[in-house]
C-alpha positions in Angstrom: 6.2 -14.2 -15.6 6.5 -11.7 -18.6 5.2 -8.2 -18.0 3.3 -6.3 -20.3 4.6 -3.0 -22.1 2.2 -1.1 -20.1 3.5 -2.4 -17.0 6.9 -2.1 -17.9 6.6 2.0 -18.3 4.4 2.1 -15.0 7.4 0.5 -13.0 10.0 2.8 -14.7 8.0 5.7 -14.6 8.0 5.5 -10.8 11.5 4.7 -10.4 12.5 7.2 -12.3 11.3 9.8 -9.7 12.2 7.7 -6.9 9.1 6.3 -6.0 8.0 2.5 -5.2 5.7 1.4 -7.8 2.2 0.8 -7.1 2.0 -2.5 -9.0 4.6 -5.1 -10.7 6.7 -5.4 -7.5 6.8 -9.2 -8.6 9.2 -8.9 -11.6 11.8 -7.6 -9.6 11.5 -8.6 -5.8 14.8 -9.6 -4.3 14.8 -11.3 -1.0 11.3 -11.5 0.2 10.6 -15.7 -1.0 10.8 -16.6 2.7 8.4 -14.8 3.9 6.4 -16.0 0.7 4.8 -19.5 2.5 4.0 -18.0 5.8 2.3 -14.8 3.8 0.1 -17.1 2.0 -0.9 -19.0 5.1 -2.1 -16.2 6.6 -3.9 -14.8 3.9 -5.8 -18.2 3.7 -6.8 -18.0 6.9 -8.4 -14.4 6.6 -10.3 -15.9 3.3 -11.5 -18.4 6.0 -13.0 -15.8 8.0 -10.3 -15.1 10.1 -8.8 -11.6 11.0 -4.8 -11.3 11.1 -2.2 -8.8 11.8 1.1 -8.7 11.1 3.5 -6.4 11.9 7.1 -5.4 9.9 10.0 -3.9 11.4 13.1 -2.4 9.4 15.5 0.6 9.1 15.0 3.5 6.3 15.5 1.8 3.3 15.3 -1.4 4.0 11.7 -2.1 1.8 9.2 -1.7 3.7 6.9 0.1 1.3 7.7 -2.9 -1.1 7.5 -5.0 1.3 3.9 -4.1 1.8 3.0 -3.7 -2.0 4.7 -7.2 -2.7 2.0 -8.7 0.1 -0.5 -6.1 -2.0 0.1 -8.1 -5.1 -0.3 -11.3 -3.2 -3.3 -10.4 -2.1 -5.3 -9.4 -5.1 -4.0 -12.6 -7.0 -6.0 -14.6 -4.1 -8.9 -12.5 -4.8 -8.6 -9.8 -2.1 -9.0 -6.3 -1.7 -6.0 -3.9 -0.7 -5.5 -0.2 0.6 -2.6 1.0 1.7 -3.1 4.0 4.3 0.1 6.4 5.4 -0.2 7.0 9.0 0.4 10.9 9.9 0.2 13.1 12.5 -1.8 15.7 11.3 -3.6 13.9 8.2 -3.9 10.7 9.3 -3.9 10.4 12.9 -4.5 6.6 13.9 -6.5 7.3 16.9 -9.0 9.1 14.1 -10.4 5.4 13.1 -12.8 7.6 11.0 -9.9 9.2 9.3 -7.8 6.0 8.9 -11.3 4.1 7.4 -11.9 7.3 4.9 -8.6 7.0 3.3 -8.9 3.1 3.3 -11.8 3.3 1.3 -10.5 5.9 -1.4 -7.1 3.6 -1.7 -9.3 0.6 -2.2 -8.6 -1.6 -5.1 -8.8 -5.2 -6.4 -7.6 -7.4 -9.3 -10.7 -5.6 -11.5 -10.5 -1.9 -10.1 -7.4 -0.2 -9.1 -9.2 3.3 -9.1 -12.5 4.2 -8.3 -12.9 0.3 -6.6 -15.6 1.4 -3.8 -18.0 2.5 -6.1 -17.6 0.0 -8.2 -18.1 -2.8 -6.0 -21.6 -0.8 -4.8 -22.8 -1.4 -8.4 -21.8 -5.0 -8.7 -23.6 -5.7 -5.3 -26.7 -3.8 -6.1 -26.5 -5.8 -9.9 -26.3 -8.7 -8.1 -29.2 -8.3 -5.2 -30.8 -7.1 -8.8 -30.9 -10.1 -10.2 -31.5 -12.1 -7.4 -34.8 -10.6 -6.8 -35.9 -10.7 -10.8 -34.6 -14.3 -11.2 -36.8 -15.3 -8.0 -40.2 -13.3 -7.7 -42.7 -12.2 -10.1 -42.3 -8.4 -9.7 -43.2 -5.6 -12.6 -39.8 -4.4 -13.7 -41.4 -1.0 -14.3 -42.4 -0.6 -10.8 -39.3 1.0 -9.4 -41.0 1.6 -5.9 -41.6 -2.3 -5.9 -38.1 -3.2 -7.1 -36.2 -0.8 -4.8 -38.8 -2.6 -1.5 -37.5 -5.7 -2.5 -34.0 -5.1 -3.4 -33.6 -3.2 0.1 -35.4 -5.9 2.2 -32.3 -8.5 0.7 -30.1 -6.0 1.5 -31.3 -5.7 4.6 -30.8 -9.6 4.9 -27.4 -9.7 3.6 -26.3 -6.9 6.2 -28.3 -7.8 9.1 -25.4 -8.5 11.0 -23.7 -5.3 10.3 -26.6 -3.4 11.4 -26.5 -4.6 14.8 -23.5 -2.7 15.1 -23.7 -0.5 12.6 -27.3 0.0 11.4 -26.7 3.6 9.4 -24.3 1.2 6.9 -27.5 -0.5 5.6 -29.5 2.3 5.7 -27.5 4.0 3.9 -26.9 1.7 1.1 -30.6 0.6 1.1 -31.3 4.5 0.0 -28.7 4.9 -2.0 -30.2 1.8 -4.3 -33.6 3.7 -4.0 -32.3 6.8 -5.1 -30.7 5.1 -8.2 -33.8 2.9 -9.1 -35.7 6.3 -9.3 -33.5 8.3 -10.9 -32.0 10.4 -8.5 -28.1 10.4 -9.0 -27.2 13.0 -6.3 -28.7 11.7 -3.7 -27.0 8.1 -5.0 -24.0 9.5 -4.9 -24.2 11.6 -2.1 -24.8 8.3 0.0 -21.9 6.6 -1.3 -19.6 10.1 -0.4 -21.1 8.8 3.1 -20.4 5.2 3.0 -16.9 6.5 1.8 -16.6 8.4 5.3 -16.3 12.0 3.1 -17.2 14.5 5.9 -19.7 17.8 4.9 -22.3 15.4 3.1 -25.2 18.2 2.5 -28.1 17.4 5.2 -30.7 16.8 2.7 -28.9 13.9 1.2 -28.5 12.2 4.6 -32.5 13.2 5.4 -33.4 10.6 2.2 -31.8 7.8 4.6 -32.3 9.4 8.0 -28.8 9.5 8.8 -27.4 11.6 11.5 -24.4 13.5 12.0 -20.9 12.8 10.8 -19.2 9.4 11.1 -17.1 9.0 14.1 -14.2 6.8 15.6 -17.1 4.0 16.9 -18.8 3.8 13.6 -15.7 3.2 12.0 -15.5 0.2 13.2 -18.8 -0.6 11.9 -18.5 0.3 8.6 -15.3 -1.6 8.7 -17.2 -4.6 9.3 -20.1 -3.3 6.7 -17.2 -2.6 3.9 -16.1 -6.7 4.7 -19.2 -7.7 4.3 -19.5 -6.0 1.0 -16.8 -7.1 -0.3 -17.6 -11.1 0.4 -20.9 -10.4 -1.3 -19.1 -9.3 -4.6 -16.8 -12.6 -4.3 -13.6 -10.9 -2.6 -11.6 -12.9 -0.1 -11.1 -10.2 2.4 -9.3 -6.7 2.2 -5.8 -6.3 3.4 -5.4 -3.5 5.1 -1.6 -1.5 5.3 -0.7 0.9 7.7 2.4 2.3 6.8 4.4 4.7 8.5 3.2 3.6 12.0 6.3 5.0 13.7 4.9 8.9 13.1 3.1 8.0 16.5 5.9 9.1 18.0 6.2 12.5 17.4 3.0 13.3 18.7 2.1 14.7 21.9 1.7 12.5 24.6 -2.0 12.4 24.8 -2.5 11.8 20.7 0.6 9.0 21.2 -1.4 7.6 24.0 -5.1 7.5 22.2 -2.9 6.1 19.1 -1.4 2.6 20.8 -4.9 2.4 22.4 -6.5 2.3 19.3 -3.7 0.1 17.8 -3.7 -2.4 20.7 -8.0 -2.8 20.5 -7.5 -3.1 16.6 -4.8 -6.1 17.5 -7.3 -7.8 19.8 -10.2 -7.3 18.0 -8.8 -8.7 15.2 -7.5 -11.8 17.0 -10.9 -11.9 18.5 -11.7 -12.1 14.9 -14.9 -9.2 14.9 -13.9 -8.2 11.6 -13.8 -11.5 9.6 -12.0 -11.2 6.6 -9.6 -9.0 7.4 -6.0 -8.8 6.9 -3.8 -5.5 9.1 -0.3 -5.4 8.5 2.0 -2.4 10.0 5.2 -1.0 9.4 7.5 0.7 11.3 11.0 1.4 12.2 13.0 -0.8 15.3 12.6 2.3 17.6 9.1 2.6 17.3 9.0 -1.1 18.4 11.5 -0.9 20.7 12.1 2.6 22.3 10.6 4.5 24.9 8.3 6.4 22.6 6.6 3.5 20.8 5.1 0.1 21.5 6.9 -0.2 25.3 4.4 2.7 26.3 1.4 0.1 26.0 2.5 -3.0 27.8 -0.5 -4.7 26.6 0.2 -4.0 23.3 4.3 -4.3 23.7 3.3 -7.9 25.0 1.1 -8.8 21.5 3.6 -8.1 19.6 6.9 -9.6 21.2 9.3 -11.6 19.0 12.4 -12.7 20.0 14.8 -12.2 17.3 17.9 -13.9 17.6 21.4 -13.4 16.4 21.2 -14.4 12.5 18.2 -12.9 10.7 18.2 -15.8 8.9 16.4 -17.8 11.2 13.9 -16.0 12.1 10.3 -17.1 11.6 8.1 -15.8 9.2 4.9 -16.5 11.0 6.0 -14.4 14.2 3.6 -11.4 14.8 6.6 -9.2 14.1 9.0 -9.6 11.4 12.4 -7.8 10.4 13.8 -7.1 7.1 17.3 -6.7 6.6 19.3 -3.9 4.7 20.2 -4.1 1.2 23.8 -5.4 0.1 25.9 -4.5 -2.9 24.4 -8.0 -4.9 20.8 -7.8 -4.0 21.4 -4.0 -5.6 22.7 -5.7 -8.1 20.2 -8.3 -9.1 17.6 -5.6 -8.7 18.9 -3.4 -11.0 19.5 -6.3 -13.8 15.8 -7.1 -13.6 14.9 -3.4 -13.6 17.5 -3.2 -16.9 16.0 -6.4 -18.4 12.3 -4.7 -18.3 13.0 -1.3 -19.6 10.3 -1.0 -22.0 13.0 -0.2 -25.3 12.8 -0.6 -29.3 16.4 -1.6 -28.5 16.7 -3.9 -25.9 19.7 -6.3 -26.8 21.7 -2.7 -27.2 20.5 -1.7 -24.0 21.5 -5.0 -22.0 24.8 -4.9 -23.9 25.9 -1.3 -22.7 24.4 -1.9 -19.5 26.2 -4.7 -18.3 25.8 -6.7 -15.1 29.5 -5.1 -14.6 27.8 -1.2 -15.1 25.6 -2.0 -13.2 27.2 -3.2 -10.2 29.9 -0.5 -10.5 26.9 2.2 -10.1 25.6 0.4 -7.1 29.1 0.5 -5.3 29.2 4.4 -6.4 25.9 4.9 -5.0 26.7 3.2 -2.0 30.0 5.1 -1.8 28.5 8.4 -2.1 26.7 7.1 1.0 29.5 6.6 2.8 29.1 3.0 2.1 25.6 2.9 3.7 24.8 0.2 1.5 20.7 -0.1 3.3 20.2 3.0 2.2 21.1 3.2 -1.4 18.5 1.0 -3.2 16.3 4.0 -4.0 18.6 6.6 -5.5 20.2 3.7 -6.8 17.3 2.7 -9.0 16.2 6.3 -9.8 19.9 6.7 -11.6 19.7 3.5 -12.9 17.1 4.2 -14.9 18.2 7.6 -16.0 21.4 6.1 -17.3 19.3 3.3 -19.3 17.3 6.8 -20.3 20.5 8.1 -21.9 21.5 5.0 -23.6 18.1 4.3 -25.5 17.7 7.4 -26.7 21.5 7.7 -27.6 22.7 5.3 -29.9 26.5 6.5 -29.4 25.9 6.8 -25.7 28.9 4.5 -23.6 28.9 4.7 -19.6 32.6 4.6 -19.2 32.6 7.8 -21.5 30.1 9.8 -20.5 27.9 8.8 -17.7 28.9 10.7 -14.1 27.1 9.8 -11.0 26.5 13.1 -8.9 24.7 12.2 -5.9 23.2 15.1 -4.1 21.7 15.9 -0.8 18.5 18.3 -2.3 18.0 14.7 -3.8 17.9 12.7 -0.9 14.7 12.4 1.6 14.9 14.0 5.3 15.8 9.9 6.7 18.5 9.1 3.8 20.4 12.6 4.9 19.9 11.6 8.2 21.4 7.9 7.8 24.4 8.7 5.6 25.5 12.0 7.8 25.1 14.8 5.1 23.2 18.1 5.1 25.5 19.2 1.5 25.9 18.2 -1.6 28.3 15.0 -2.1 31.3 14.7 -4.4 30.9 13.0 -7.7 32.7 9.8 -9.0 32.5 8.0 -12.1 32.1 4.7 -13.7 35.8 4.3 -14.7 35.8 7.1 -17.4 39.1 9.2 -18.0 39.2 12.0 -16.5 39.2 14.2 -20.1 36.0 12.6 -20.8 34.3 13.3 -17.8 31.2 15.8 -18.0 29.1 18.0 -15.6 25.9 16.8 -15.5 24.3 20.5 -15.9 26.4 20.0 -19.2 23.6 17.2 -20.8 25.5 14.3 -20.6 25.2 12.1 -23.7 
């Protein structure tokens, strides 16, 4: 599978500041193939009209935010929709479904949209309802009144379901089409701010569709069902939903923590009790949030959903438990990461590139990263990548630029996030090594090495 130049630089461009990209995950996934069957299964069955939920369990830097944008990618190739939202405590709270659905809807994207998706989908499904009505009735297409009656009794058809739980969703939607077939684009878009959860929506706007008040944790859970529903009427499978970051339930105080597992453990069942059709929850957290006092155990009902034995060797474990475990990094998965990262840099040069970044250079930097981290080898992969990359920097734009000459790796502490400090023991900067150069080349890097 070749990537494109455009992709290329996006997946660089975020490595290069440490960051997971937010597509092309596939090009370079290590690891993750036997989870790929069971995935897929799943999937299919939410396209079915099931809900799922999966949840994934690993140590700092074990991939789960890859893990997660790896199922993304999945996902939208099967036709889905995906949002990923980071769980908080102040921001994000998951007991605030309102909150949680707000920032699901502004993530959303799909194979066409990967910005702006929500809106975009509202147009397709009012073009569609469009010419549904034209292709089947006789109406005046200059009569907007006339149109926008019969556009918004379809609608009305289409989400009649929906507004037995949820009846403001269709109202909403049914004036926002109004608004638009008349001309009147801030009240149109005022109603989709609405449908998007946005809070301080001004009260004439909400008059036009006699909505009331702001959008709470209940109606969440309606426009959940009303945002599933849209999507299936543009042709999507289903939306995969990502929590990420679950764990941050445990520094809150006791009450918020208690609200938060609630809400988690009715989301599990009503998803099994599949009352939202189409849709695909997967979690992520650390083991301590699954296993310690301050996570999961405090809700027996929930602790008892998501149970998994896990055995002795990882490598049995099965891929279509509720819960699965990822497993650290080594010093060769590093490794083949780093030559597929090499092998994609986007340069004008790239047999000179592979050729002075050798598999050997490359796995020498991995064991120095690693050894920096006090051999912490599940923690390295990030910082890792992010001076992989700036060494591949230096050696396309420098045509006399040679590794063993003048490349030194400085790892340092300002560098590394609050949990890699933690997990490798440091609070200072580290010592610098080298990849094999003598000592009277070595440089400082504040020196511009290269």
């Amino acid at each position: 599978m070749d990537a494109s130049p455009l992709k290329r630089r996006e997946i660089v461009d975020a490595l290069r500041i440490g960051a997971v990209p937010r597509r092309g995950l596939e090009h370079f996934a290590v690891g993750l193939d036997r989870f790929a069957k069971a995935i897929d299964e799943e999937l299919d069955a939410a396209a079915a009209g099931r809900g799922k939920f999966k949840a994934v369990r690993g140590e700092y830097g074990t991939g789960k935010t890859f893990f997660s944008r790896w199922l993304e990618h999945r996902a939208l190739q099967k036709g889905f929709a995906t949002t990923l939202v980071q769980i908080s405590e102040t921001e994000t709270p998951l007991y605030r479904m309102e909150t949680v659905y707000r920032r699901a809807v502004e993530g959303l994207q799909t194979k066409e949209w990967s910005d702006g998706a929500f809106r975009s989908l509202v147009d397709r499904w009012f073009f569609n309802l469009e010419e549904e009505v034209l292709t089947v009735s006789t109406l005046d297409t200059n009569n907007a009144d006339a149109v926008a009656k019969a556009v918004g009794e379809l609608l009305e058809q289409r989400l009649h379901d929906v507004s037995k739980t949820q009846p403001q969703f269709a109202a909403a939607l049914r004036a926002c089409h109004t608004a638009r077939v008349k001309g009147d684009h801030a009240t149109a878009e005022g109603l989709v701010a609405w449908l998007m959860g946005q809070p301080n929506v001004g009260a004439g706007i909400k008059r036009a569709a006699n909505l009331k008040g702001e959008l709470d944790h209940d109606g969440a859970a309606g426009f959940i069902r009303g945002l599933l529903e849209l999507l299936k009427q543009t042709g999507r499978k289903g939306l995969v939903l990502v929590l990420d970051e679950v764990e941050t339930i445990q520094r809150v105080r006791a009450d918020s923590r208690e609200k938060s597992l609630n809400a988690l453990r009715q989301l599990v069942d009503d998803l099994v009790a599949d009352r939202y059709p189409g849709l695909y929850v997967l979690i992520t957290g650390t083991p301590q949030f699954f296993d310690g006092t301050q996570g999961v155990k405090r809700s027996t009902p929930l602790a008892q959903r998501l149970h998994t034995e896990f055995g002795v060797d990882p490598k049995v474990d099965s891929a279509r438990a509720p819960q699965i475990r990822l497993q650290p990094f080594d010093v060769e998965r590093m490794v083949t990461v780093g030559t597929r990262i090499r092998d994609l840099y986007p340069s004008d040069a790239p047999d000179r590139v592979r050729t002075t970044v050798s598999d050997e250079v490359v796995r020498t930097l991995a064991k120095g990263v690693a050894g920096q981290l006090g051999g912490k080898v599940g923690i390295a992969p990030r910082i890792f990548l992010k001076r992989l990359v700036g060494l591949i920097d230096q050696v396309d734009e420098h045509p006399d630029f040679e590794p063993q000459k003048h490349f030194q790796l400085v790892v340092d502490a300002n560098d590394m996030t609050p949990e890699e400090r933690a997990a490798a023991g440091v609070s200072a900067s580290l010592d610098s090594i080298d990849l094999g150069a003598p000592k009277s080349h070595k440089r400082d890097e504040s020196e511009g090495l290269g």
